[in-house]
Backbone bond lengths (Angstrom), bond angles and torsions (degrees), N, CA, C in turn:
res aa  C-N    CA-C-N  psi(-1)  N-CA   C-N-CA  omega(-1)  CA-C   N-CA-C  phi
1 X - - - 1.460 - - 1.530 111.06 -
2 X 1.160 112.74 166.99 1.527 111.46 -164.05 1.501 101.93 -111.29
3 X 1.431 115.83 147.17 1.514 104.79 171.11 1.453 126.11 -62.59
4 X 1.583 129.88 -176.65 1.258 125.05 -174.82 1.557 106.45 -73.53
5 X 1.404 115.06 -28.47 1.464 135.38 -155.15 1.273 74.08 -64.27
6 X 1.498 120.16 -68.47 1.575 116.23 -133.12 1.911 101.86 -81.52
7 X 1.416 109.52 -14.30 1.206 109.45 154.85 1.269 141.90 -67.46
8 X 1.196 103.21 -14.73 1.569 115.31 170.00 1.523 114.35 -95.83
9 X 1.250 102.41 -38.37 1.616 104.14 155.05 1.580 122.38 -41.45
10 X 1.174 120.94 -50.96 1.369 127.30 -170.18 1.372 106.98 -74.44
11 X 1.377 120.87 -41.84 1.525 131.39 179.18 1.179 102.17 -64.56
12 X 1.534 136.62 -50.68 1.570 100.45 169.86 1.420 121.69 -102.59
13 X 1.001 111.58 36.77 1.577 127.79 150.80 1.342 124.96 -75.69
14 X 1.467 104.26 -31.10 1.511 130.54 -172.12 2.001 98.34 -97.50
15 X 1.364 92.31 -34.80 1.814 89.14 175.42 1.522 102.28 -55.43
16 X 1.781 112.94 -57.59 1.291 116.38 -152.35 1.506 104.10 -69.34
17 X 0.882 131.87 -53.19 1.929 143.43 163.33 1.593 83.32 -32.57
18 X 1.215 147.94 -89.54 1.298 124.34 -132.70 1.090 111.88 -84.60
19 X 1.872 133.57 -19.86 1.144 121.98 151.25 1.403 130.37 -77.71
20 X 1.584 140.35 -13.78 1.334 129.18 148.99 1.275 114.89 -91.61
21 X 0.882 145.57 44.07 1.499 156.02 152.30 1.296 106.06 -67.38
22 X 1.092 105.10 -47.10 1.870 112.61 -162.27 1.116 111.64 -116.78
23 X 1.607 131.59 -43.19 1.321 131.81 152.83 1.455 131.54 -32.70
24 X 0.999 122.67 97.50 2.003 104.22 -169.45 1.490 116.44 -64.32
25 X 0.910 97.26 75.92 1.863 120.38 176.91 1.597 106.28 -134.17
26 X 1.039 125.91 27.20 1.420 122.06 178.22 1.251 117.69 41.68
27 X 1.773 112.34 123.61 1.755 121.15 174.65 1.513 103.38 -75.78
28 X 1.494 113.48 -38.00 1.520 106.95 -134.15 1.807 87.33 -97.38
29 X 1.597 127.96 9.93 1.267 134.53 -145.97 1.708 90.06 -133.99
30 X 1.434 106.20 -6.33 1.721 106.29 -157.87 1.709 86.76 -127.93
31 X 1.343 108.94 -22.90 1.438 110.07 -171.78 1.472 115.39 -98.54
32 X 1.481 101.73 -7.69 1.778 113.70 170.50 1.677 92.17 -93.37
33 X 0.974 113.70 -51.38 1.717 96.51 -179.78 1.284 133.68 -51.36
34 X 1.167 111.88 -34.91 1.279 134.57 163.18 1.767 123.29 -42.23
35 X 1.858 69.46 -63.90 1.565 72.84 169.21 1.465 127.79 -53.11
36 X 1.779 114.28 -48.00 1.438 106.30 173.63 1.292 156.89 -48.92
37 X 1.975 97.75 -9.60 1.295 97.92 162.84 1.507 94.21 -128.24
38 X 1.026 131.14 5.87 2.008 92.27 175.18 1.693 84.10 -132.24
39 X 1.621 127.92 105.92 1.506 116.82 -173.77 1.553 105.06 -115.41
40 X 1.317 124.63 135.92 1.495 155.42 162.51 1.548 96.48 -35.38
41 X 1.331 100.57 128.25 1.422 114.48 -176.16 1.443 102.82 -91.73
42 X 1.756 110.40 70.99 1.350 109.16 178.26 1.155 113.58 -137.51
43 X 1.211 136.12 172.39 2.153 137.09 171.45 1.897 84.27 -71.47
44 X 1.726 70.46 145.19 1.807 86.87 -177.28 1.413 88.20 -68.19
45 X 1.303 134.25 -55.06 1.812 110.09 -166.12 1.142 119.07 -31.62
46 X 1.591 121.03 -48.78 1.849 114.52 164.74 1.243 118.81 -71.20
47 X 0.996 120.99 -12.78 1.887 115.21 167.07 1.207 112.63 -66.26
48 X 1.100 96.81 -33.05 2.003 105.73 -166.71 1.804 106.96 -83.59
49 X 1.403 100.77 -13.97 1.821 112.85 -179.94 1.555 95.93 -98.47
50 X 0.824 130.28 -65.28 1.567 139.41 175.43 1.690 108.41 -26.01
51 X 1.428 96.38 -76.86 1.217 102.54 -179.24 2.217 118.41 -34.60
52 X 1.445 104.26 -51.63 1.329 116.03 161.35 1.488 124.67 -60.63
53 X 1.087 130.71 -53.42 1.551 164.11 -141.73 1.483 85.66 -82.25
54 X 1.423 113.18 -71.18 1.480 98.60 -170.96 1.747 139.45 -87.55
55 X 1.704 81.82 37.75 1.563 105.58 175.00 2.155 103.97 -84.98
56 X 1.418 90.18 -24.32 1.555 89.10 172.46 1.551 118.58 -46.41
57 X 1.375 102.15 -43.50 1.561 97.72 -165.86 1.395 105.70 -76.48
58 X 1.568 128.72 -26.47 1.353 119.52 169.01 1.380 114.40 -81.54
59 X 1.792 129.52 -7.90 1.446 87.37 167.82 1.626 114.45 -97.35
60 X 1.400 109.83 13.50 1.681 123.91 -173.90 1.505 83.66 -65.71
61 X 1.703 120.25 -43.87 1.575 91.88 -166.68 1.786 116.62 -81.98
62 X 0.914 114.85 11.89 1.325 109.50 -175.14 1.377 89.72 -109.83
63 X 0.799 144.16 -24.86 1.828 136.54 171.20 1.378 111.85 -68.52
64 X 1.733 116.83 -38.70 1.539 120.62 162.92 1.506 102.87 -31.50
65 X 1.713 81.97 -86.59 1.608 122.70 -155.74 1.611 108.28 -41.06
66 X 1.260 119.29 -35.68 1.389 126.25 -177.16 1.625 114.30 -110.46
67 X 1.535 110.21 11.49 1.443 107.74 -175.83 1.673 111.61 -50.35
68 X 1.480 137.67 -44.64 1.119 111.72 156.90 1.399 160.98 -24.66
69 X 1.230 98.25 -50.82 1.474 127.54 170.63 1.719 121.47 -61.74
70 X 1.616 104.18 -35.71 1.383 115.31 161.90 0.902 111.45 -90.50
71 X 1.185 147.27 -83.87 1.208 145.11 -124.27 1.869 110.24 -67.22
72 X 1.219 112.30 104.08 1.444 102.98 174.41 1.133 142.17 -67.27
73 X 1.399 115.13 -28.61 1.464 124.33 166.87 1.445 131.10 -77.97
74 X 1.780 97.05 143.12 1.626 95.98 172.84 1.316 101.48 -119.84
75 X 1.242 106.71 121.99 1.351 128.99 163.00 1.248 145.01 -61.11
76 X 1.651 89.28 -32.74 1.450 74.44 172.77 1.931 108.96 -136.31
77 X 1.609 87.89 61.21 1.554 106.11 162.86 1.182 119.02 45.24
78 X 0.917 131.67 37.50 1.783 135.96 -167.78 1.690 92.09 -70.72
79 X 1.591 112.71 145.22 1.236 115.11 161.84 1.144 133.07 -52.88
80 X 1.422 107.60 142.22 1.291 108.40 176.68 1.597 121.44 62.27
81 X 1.971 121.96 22.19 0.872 118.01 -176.92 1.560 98.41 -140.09
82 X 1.178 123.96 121.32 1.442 136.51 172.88 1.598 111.09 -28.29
83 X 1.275 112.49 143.11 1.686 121.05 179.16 1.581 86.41 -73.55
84 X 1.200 132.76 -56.54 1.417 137.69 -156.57 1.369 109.96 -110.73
85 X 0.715 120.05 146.40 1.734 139.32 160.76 0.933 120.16 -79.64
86 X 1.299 137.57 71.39 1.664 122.25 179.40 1.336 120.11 -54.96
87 X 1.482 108.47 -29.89 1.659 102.62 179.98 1.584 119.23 -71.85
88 X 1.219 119.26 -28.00 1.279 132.34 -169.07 2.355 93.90 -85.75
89 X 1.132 114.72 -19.62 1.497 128.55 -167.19 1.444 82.00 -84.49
90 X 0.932 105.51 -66.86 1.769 109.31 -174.38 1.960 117.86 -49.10
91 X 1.219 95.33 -44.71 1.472 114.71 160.86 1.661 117.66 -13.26
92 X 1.549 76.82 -84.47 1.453 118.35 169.52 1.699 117.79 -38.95
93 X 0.976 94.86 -55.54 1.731 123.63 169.03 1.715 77.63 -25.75
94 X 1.646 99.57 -99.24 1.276 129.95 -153.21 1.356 106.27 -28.85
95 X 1.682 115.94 -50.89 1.035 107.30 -147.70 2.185 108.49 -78.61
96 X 1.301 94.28 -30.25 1.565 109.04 177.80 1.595 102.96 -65.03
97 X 1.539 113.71 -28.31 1.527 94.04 178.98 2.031 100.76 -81.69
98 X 1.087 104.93 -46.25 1.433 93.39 172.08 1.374 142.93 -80.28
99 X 1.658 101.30 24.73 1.356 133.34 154.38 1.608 130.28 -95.84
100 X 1.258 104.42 -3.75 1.577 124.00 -176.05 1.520 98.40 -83.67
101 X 1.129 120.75 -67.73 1.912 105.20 -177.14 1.312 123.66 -38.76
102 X 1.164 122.43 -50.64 1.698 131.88 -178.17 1.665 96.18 -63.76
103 X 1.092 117.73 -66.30 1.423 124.90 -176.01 1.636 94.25 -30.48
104 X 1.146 121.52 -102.45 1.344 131.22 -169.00 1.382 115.10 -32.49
105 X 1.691 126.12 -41.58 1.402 126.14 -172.19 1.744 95.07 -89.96
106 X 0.714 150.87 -34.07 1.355 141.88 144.81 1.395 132.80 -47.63
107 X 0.756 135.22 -29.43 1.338 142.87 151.20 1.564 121.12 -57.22
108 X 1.748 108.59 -55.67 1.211 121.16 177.91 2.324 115.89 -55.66
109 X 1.451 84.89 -48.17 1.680 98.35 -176.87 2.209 97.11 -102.42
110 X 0.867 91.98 25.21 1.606 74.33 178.52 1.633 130.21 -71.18
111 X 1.786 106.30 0.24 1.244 91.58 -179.33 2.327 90.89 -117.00
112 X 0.711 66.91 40.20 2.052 74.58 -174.86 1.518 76.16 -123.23
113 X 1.291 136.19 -86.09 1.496 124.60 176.21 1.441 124.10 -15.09
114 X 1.196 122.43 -60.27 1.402 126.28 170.74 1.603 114.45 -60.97
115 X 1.351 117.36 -48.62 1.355 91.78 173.69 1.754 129.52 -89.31
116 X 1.417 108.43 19.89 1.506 111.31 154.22 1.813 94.10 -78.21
117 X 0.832 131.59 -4.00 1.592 122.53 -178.54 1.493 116.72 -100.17
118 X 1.382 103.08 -15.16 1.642 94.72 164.97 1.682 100.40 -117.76
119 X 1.949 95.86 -174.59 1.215 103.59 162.25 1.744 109.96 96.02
120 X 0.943 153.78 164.50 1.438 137.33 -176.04 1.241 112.02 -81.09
121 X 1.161 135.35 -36.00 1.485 133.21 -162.12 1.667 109.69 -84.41
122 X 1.515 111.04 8.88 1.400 104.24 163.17 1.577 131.00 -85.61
123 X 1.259 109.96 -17.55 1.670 122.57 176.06 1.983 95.58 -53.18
124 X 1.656 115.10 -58.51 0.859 97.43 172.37 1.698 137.24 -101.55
125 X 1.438 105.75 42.13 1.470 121.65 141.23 1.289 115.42 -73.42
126 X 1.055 125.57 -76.18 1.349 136.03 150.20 1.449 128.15 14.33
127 X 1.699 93.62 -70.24 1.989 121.57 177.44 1.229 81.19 -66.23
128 X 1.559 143.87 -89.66 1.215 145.97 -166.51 1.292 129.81 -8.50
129 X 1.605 103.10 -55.43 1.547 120.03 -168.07 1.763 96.63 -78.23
130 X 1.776 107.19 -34.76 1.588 100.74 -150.14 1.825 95.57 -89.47
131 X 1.367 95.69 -2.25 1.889 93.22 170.25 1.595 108.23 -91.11
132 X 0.987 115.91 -47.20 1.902 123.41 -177.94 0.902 92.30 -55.91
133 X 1.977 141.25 -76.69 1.371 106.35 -156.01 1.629 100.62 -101.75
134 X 1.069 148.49 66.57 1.694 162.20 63.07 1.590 96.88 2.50
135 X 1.319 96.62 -86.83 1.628 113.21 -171.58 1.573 98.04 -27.40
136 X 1.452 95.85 -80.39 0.891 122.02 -166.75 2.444 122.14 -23.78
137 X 1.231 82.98 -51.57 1.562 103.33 179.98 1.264 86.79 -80.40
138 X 1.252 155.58 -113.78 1.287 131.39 -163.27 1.772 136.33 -8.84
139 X 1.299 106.42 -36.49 0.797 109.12 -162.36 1.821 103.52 -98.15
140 X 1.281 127.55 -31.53 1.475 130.01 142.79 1.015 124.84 -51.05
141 X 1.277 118.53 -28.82 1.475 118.52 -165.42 1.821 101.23 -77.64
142 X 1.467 99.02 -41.12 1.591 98.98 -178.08 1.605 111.42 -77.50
143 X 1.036 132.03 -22.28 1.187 141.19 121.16 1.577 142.89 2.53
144 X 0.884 97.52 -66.03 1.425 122.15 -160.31 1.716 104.42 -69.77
145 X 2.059 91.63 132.28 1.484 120.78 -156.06 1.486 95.50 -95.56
146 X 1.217 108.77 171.78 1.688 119.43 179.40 1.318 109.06 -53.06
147 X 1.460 119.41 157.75 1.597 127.18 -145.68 1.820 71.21 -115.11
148 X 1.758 114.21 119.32 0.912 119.49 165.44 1.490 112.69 -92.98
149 X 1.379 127.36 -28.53 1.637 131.31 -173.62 1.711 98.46 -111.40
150 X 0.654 93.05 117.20 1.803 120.85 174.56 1.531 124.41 -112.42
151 X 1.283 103.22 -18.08 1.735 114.03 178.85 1.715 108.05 -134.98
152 X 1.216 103.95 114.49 1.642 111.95 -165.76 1.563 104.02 -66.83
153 X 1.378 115.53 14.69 1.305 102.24 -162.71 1.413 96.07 -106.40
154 X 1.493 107.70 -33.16 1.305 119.56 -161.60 1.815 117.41 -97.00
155 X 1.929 95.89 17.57 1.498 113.74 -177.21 1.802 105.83 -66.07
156 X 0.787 121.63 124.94 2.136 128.91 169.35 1.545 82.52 -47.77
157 X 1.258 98.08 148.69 1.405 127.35 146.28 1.028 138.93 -53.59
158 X 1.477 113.14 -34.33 1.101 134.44 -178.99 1.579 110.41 -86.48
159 X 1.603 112.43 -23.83 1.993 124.85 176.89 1.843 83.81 -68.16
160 X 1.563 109.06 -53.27 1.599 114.94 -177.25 1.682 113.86 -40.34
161 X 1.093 116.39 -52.40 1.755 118.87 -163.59 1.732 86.17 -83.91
162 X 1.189 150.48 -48.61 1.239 153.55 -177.85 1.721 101.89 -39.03
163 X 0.869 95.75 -66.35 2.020 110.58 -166.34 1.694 91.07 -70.69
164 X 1.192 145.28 -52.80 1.103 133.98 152.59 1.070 127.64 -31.75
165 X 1.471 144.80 -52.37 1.045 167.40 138.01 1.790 112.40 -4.71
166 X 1.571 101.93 -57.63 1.426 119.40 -171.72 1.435 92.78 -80.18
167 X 1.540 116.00 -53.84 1.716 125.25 173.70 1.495 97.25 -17.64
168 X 1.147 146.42 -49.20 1.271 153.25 -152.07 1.378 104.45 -61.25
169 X 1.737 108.34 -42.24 1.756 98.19 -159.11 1.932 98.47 -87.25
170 X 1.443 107.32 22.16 1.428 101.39 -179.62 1.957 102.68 -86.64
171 X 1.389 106.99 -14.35 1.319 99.76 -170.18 1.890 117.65 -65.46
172 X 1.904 90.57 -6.55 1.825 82.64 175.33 1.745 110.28 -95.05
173 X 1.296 105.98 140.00 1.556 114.42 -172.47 1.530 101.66 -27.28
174 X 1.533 130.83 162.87 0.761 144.50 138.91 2.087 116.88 92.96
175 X 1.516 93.81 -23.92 1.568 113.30 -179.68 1.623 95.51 -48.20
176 X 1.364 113.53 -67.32 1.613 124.10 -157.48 1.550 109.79 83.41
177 X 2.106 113.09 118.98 0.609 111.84 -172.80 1.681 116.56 -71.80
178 X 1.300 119.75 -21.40 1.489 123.32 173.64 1.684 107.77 -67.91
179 X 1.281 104.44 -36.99 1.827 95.48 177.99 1.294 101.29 -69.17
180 X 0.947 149.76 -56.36 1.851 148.97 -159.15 1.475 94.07 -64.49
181 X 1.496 122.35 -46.34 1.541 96.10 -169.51 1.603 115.37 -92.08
182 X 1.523 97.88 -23.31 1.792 99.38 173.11 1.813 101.15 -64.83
183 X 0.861 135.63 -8.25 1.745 121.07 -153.75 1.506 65.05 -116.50
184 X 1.419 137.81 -77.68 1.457 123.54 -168.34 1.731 125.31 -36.51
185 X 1.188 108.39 -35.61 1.517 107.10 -178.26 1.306 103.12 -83.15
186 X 1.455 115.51 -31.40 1.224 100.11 -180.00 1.506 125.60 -91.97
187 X 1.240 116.34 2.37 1.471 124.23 158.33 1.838 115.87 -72.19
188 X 1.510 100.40 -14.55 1.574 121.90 -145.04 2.048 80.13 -96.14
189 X 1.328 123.48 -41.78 1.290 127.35 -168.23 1.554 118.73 131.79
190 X 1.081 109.30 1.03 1.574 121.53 -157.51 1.893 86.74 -75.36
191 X 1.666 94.73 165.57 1.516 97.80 162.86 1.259 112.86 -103.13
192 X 1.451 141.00 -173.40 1.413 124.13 -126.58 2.150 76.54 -109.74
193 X 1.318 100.85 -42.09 1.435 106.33 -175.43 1.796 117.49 -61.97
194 X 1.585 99.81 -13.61 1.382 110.68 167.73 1.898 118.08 -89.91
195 X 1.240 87.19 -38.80 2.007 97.01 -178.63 1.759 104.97 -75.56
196 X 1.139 121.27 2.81 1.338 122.39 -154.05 2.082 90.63 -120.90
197 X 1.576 111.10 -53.57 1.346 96.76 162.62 0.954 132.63 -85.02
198 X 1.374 125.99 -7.38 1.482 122.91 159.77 1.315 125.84 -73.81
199 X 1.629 96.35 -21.29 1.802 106.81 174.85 2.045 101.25 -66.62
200 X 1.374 115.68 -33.91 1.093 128.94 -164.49 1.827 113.16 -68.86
201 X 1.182 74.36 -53.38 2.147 99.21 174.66 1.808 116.03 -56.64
202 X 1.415 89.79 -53.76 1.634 108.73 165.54 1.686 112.67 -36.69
203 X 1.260 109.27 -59.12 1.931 128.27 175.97 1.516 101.09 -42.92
204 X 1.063 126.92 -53.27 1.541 131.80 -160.14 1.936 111.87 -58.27
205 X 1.322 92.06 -40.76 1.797 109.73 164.35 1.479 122.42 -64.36
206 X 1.406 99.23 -63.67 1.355 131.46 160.88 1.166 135.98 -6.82
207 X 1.203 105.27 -73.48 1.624 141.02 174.05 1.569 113.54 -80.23
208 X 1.374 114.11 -52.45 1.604 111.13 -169.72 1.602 91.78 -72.20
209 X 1.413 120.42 -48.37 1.900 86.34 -179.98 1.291 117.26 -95.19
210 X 1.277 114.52 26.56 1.399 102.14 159.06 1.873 114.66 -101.52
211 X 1.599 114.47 -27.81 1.239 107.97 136.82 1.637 136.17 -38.67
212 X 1.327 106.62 -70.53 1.627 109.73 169.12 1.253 123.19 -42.74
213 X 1.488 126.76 -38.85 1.431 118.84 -179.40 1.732 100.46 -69.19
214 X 1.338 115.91 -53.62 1.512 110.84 178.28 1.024 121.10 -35.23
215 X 1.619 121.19 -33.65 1.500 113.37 -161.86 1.163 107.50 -110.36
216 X 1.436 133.90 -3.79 1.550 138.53 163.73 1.531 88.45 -92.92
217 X 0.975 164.73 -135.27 1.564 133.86 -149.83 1.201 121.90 13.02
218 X 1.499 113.53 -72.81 1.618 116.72 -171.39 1.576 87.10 -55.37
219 X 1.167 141.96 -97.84 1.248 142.28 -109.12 2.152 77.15 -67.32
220 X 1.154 117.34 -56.49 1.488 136.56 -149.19 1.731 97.03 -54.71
221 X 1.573 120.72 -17.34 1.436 133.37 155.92 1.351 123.33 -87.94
222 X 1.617 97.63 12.67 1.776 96.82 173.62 1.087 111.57 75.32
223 X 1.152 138.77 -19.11 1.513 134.30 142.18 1.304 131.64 -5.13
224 X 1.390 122.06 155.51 1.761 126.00 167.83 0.968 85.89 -166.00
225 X 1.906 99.65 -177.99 1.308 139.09 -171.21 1.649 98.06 -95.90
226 X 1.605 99.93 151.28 1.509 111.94 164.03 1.718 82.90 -92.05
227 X 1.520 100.32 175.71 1.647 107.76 146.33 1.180 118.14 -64.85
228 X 1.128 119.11 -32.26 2.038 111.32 -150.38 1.644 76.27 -95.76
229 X 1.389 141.81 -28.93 1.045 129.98 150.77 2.071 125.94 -14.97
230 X 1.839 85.43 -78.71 1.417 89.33 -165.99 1.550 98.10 -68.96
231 X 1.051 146.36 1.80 1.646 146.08 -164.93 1.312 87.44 -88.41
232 X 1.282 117.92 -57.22 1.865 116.61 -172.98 1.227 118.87 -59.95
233 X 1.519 133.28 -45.17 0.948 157.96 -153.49 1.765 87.31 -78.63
234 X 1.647 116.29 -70.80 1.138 112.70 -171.28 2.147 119.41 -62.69
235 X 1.289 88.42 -18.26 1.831 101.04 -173.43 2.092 89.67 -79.80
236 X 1.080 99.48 -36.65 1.644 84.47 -168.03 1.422 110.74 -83.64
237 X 1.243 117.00 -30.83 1.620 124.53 154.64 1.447 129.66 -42.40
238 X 1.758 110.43 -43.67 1.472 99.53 170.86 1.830 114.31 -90.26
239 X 1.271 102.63 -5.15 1.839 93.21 -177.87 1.224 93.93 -103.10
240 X 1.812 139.82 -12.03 1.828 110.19 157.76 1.567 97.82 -68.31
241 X 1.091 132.92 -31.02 1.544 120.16 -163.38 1.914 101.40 -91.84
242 X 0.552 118.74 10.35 1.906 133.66 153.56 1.481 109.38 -80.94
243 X 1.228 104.60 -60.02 1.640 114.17 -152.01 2.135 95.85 -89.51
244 X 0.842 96.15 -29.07 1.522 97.93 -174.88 1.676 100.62 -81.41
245 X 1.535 130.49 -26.76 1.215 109.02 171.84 1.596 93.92 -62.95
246 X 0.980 121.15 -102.12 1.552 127.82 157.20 1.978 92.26 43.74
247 X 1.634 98.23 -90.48 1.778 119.57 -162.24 1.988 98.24 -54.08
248 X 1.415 90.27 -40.47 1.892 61.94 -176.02 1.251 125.89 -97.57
249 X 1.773 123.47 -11.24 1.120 122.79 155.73 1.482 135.35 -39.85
250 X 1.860 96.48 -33.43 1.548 116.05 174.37 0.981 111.52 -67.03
251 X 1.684 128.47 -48.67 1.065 145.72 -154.57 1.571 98.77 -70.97
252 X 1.516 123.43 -73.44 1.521 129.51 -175.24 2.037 105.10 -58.98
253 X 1.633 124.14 -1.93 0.769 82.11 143.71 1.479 131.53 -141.15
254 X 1.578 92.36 31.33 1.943 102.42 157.56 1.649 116.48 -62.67
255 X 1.159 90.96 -54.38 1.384 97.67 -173.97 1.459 115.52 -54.30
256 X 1.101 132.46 -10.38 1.676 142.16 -168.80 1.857 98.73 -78.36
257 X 1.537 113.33 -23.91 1.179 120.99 -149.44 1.471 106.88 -123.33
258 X 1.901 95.38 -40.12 1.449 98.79 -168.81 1.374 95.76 -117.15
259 X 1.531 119.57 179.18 1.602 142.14 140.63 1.104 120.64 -80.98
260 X 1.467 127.42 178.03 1.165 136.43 -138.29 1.600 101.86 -119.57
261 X 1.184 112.99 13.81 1.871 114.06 -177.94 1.201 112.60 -82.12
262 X 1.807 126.31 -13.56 1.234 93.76 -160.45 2.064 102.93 -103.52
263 X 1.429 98.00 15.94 1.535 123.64 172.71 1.416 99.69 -67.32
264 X 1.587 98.62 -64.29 1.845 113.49 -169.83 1.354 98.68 -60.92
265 X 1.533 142.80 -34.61 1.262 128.18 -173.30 1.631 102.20 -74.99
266 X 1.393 126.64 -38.31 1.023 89.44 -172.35 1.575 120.09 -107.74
267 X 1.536 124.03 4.45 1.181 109.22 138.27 1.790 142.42 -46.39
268 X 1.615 95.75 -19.39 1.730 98.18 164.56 1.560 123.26 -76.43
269 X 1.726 103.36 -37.52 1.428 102.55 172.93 1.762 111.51 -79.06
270 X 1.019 121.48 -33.33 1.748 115.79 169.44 1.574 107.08 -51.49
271 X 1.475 116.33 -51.84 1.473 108.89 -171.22 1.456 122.41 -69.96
272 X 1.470 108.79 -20.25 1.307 126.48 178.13 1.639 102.05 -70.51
273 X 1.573 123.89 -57.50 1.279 118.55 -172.44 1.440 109.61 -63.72
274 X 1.294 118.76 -41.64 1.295 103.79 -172.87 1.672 118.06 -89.77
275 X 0.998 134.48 32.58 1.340 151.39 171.01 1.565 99.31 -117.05
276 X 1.241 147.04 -17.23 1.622 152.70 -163.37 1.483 84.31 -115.36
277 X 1.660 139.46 -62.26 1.782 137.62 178.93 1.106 95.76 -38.28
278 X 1.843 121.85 -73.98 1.101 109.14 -156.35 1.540 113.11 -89.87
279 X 1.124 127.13 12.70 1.872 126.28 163.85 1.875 87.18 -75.76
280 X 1.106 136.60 -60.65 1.066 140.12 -138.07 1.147 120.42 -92.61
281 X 1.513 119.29 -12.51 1.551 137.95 -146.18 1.360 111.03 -129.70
């Protein structure tokens, strides 16, 4: 069993995962920082699963939260209502084709990925990524041309493989895979309430094989679980999937009201402080 310490550790480990998960402020850039000052009394091989692993519980809430929207089938035949959904089939379509770039370039560089994640000079990968696209969202945002896609249903395939495409440059620490594809769709024409659930839908692919590859490794190195292991693993899984209903409910409905600058501002001041800690520290 794990101590209380290290349970409280995990719980806001599991806070921070379920609120930058979805926020484009980077999880995996907020969840290495984290780590550097308060760290889990565990073998880095489970740090390095953890850290991934407990993206499950945040995309469980977007599969809740949006189970309508996916799920194509009706089951139980109601009149006058299609067994299938073609629109929601088509959906689907989109999202697996604009899940194919990351898939493949992740897979291909996945162990060059991991080691931008250790080692000292990743804090400022991290600062790096979370100042460029800072900039970056500010600087589209003031920008930004008439909202040609307004109905996620009725997005091209081709807007789909594009935003996927860009999805790609989220694989370096600190980018955030929701910022690369929200700033992509929305460079692409999308409206912010469209780049924001497709950024969401995108995660569901995303995440489970980027979990799955972690954990056929671990086991595929002869690896296992302690208990106080699976206790953490399962405690940080249900409080990102707490806190992430929470993060994207907020999220779909800031955005109804606001833009996306005041993300980019403060990914410039986060990347700034923590590039000055660790010059200085």
């Amino acid at each position: 069993m794990p101590n209380i310490f290290e349970i409280i550790k995990t719980v806001i480990l599991g806070i921070v995962e379920g609120i930058t998960e979805w926020l484009p402020i980077s999880s995996t850039g907020h969840m290495i920082l984290v780590d550097e000052f308060m760290k889990l009394n565990v073998r880095n091989e489970f740090m390095d699963i953890f850290l991934v692993v407990i993206q499950l519980g945040a995309i469980l809430a977007v599969v809740i939260l949006f189970w309508s929207k996916l799920w194509p089938f009706n089951l139980k035949r109601q009149e006058g209502k299609k067994i299938v959904d073609t629109d929601k089939i088509l959906l689907w379509v989109k999202i697996l084709i604009a899940s194919v770039p990351a898939a493949i370039i992740g897979l291909a560089f996945d162990d060059q990925i991991d080691a931008m994640l250790t080692g000292d000079a990743r804090a400022f990968v991290v600062a790096g990524a979370l100042i460029a696209y800072g900039i970056l969202f500010i600087v589209i945002e003031s920008l930004k041309k008439k909202e040609k896609i307004t109905d996620l249903n009725k997005m091209p395939y081709r807007t789909a493989l594009y935003i996927g495409l860009i999805q790609c440059l989220s694989l370096v620490p600190g980018t955030s895979r929701s910022g690369s594809t929200i700033l992509g769709a929305s460079l692409l024409g999308t409206s912010r309430t469209v780049a924001a659930e497709f950024s969401f839908f995108l995660g569901i692919p995303a995440m489970f094989g980027a979990s799955a590859i972690k954990l056929l490794k671990f086991f595929a190195d002869g690896l296992s679980f302690t208990t106080a292991e699976i206790i953490i693993l399962i405690v940080g899984c249900v409080v990102s999937f707490v806190v992430s209903i929470l993060a994207i409910k907020f999220l779909v409905s800031y955005i109804k009201k606001h833009d996306f600058k005041v993300f980019g501002v403060y990914r410039i001041i986060l990347g700034i402080a923590v590039i000055a800690y660790f010059s200085f520290c």
